[in-house]
N, C-alpha and C positions, 0 to 999 in steps of 0.2 A: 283246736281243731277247726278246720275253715272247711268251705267248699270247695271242691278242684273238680272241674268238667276233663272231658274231653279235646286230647289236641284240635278235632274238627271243631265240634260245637262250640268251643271259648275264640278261637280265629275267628269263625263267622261272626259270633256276639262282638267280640272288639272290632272287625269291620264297620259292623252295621251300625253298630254305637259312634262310629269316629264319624262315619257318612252321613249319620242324622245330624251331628255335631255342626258339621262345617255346611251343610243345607241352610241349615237354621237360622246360621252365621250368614249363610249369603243372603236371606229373607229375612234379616233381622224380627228373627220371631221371639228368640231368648237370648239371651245377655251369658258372659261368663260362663257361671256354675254348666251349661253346655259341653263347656270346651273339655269338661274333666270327665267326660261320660266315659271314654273310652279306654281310659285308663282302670275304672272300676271292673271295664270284663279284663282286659289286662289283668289285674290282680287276682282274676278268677284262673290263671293258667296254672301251670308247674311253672316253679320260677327259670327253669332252663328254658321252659319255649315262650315264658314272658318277655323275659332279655330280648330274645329276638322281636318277637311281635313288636314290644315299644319301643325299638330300634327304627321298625318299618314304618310305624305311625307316626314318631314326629314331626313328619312335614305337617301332615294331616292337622296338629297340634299348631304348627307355626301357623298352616295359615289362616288356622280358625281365629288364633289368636289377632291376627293385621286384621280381618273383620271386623270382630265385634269384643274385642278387650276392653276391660272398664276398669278393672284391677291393676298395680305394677308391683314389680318384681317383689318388692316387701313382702308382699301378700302371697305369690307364688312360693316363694321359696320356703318358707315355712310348711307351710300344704304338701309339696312334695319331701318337703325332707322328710317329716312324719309320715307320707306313704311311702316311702324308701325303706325309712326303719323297717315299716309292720310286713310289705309286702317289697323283697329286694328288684320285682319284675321291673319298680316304676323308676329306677335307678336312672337308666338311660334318660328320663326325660326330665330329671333331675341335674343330671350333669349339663344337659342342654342348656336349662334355664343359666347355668352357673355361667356358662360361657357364652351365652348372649349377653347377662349381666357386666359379667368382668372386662366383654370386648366393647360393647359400648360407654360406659362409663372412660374405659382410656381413649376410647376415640374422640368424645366430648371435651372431654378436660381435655386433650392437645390442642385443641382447636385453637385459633388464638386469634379472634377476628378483629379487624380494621375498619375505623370509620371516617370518611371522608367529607367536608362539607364541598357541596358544589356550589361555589358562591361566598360571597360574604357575607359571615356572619354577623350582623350589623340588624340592630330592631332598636324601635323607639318605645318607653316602656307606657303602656295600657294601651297598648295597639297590635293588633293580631299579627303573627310574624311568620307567612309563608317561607319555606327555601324546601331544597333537596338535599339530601344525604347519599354518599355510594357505602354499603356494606358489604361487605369480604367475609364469607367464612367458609372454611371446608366441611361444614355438615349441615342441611336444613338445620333452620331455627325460626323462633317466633319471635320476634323482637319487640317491645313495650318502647312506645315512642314514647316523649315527654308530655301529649298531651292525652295520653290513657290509651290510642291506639294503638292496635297490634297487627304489625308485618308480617305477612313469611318471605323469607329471605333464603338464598340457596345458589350456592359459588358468590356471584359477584351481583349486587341488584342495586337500582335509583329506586329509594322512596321519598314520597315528599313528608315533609312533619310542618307541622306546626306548634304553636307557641305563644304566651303571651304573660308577656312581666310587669307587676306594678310599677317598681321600683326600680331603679337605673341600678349598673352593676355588672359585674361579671358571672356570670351562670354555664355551670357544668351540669346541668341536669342529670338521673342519671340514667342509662340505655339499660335494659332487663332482655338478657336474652336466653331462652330458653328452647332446649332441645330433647327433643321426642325420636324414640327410635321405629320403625315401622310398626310393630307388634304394643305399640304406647306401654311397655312396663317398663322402659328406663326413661327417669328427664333428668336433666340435669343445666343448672340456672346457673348463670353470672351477669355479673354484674360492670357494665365498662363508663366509665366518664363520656359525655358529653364532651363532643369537641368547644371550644370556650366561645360562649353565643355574647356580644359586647350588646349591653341596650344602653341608650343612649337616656339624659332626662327629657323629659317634654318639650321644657323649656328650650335647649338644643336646637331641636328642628324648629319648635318658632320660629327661634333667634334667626335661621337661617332659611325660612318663609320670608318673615317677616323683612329681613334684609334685601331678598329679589324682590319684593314688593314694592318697597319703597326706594330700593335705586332705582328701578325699572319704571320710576311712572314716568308715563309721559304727560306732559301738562299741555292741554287745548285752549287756547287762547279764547277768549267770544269775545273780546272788545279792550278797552280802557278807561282809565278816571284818571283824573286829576291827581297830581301827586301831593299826598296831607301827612304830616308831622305827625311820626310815629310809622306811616309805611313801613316796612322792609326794602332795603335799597337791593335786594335780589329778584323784588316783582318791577323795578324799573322796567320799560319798554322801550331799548336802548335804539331800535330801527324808527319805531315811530318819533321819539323826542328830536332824530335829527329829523324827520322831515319837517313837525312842527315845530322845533326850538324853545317847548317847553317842558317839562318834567312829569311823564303821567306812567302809570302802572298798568300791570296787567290784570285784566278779570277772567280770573280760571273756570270753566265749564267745572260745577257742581262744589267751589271751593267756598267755606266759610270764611268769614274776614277774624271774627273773634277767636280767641286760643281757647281749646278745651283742657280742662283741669280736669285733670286724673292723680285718685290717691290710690294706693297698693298697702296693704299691710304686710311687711317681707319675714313675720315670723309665722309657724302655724303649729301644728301638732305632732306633726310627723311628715319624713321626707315626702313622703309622695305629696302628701296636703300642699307642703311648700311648693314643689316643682307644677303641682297644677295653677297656682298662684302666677309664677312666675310666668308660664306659657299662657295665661289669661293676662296677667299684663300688654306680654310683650305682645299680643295678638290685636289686642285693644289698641295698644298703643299706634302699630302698624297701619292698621285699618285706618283708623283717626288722620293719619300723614298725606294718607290718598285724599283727602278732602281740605287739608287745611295745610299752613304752610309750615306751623309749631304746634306741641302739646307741651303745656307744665304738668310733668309730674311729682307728687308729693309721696317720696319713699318713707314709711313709716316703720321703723323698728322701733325695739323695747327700749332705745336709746337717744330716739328724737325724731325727727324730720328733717329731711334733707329733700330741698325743691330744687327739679331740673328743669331746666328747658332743652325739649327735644325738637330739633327736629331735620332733616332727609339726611342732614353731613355728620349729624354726631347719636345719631340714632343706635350703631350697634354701640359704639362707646359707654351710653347711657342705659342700656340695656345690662351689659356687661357689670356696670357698675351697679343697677339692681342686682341682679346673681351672687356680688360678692355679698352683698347685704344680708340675703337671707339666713334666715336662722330655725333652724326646726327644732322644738322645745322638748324632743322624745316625752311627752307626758300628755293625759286627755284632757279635753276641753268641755266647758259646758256652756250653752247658753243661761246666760242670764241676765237682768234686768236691773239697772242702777237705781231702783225708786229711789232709794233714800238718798240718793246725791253723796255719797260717799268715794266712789272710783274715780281719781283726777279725771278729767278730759282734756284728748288732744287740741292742742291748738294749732285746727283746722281751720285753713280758709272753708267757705263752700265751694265744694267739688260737683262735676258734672257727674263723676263714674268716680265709685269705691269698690277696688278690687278685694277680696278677704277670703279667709274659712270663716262659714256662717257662724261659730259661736262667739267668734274674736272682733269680727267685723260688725253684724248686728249691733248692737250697742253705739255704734260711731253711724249710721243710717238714718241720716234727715231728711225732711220732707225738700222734694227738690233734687237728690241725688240718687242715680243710676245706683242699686247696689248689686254685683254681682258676686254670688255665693259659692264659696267650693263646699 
């Protein structure tokens, strides 16, 4: 036995309940449990003039819900099925939920969105990698960029992403996209690949710094000397010796005469360790050319030394020839200290600059040489 008002007085109570309901909702004073007010004088009718009434209120209902919903469909549907059971008045706003449920989930799932890069996909790895993207879909969504932010997206949109990779390689990261229907009680997530983002190693873009660097110098003359056994016959000063008819060189603004010796140790612990290795090399080495006419480098793997001489005509050559050298020992490293004289040593000349990973290189660090640590 339940209570059953009056046709008048249960209409006006379910009005006035639905109008506090959606008030409330627009003054965000209460949340949810609200939106179910209306329905409880509802269930106070005869269920013949119930039908009707929660017929008439479901808008009431929808748009309480686009306000101030916190709940989704999981939650609703259960709730009204059990007031369905007990009381058949709340039926109608039961089948409602089922067919806002059922029509959005297939409208989600058709959706079949496209992503576009604008530009090339092209980054160097441990460096921040701006571009833009065009996304395509036929339903609002939220989209989860690669680097944790979140888009809304709607038909057709440019967002910019970013990005940043230790390790060289090919990266599909992946896109999260997620859709909300007005009333938030359907979402529905997928998941699409990443258009294919190329990062290049470190050492790479040195290589090809490092290479306009050094074709591009221009060399300033400030005078000349005498030409002495051992010169380079490419600092000859082929204008002046014809007007003097003797043999003298050139003196380059800011150039050393002496070759600097550079040693690199081309194994480390892991790829990334190597490729910062190799782009401190090659970087080293670059810079050095701008000042001087050659560097000897001393390439040190697990398997010997190998002394080059670089320098502005065989520079990428020698470069290249480090890169194939290297060796990454996927395993960890420690520092440590050879007190007891037990660990061969390299037979090193002395070096100006020692390139290394700090735990592999340390140990080979004497007084007098540059040591530069990854």
């Amino acid at each position: 036995m339940y209570l059953t008002l009056g046709w008048p007085d249960s209409l006006i109570i379910a009005v006035a309940l639905a109008l506090f309901a959606l008030e409330n909702s627009l003054l965000r004073r209460v949340h949810t449990p609200a939106l179910f007010l209306h329905l409880a004088a509802v269930s106070l009718l005869p269920w013949q003039y119930g039908l009707i009434v929660a017929v008439l209120l479901t808008p009431f209902f929808h748009l309480a819900k686009k306000l101030d919903n916190v709940l989704d469909w999981r939650v609703h549907l259960p709730l009204l099925a059990l007031a369905s059971i007990a009381r058949p008045q709340i039926t109608p706003v039961f089948l409602y939920t089922i067919g806002e449920v059922v029509w959005y989930l297939a409208k989600f799932a058709r959706d079949k969105p496209r992503v576009k890069p604008l530009g090339k996909l092209e980054a160097v790895a441990g460096r921040p990698f701006v571009y833009r993207l065009e996304i395509k879909t036929s339903a609002p969504a939220l989209v989860k960029l690669p680097d944790g932010s979140t888009v809304t997206v709607n038909s057709i949109s440019v967002v910019e992403a970013r990005a940043k990779f230790d390790t060289a390689g090919v990266y599909t990261p992946p896109l999260e996209f997620t859709y909300v229907n007005a009333t938030r009680t359907v979402r529905f997530k997928r998941v699409l690949k990443h258009p294919p983002i190329y990062v290049l190693p470190r050492y790479r873009r040195a290589l090809e710094l490092g290479e306009k660097l050094v074709v591009g110098l221009v060399e300033e003359v400030t005078g000349v000397r005498e030409y002495q056994p051992g010169d380079s016959l490419r600092q000859l000063h082929w204008k002046k010796m014809l007007k003097i008819q003797k043999p003298v060189v050139k003196l380059l603004e800011g150039r050393r005469d002496e070759v600097m010796k550079v040693g690199a140790l081309l194994y480390a612990s892991t790829p990334k360790s190597l490729d910062r290795v190799l782009e401190a090399l090659i970087a080293v080495v670059a810079t050095t050319l701008t000042r001087s006419d050659a560097v000897e480098v001393f390439l040190v793997t697990r398997r010997g030394v190998d002394a080059v001489k670089v320098d502005r005509r065989n520079f990428k050559a020698a470069m290249e020839k480090a890169v194939s050298l290297g060796e990454a020992l996927d395993s960890r490293v420690f520092l440590a200290r050879d007190y007891a004289g037990l660990i061969p040593q390299l037979a090193l000349q002395p070096l100006d600059v020692i390139i290394g990973e700090r735990a592999l290189v340390a140990p080979l660090c004497k007084p007098g040489t540059y040591c530069i640590y990854i």
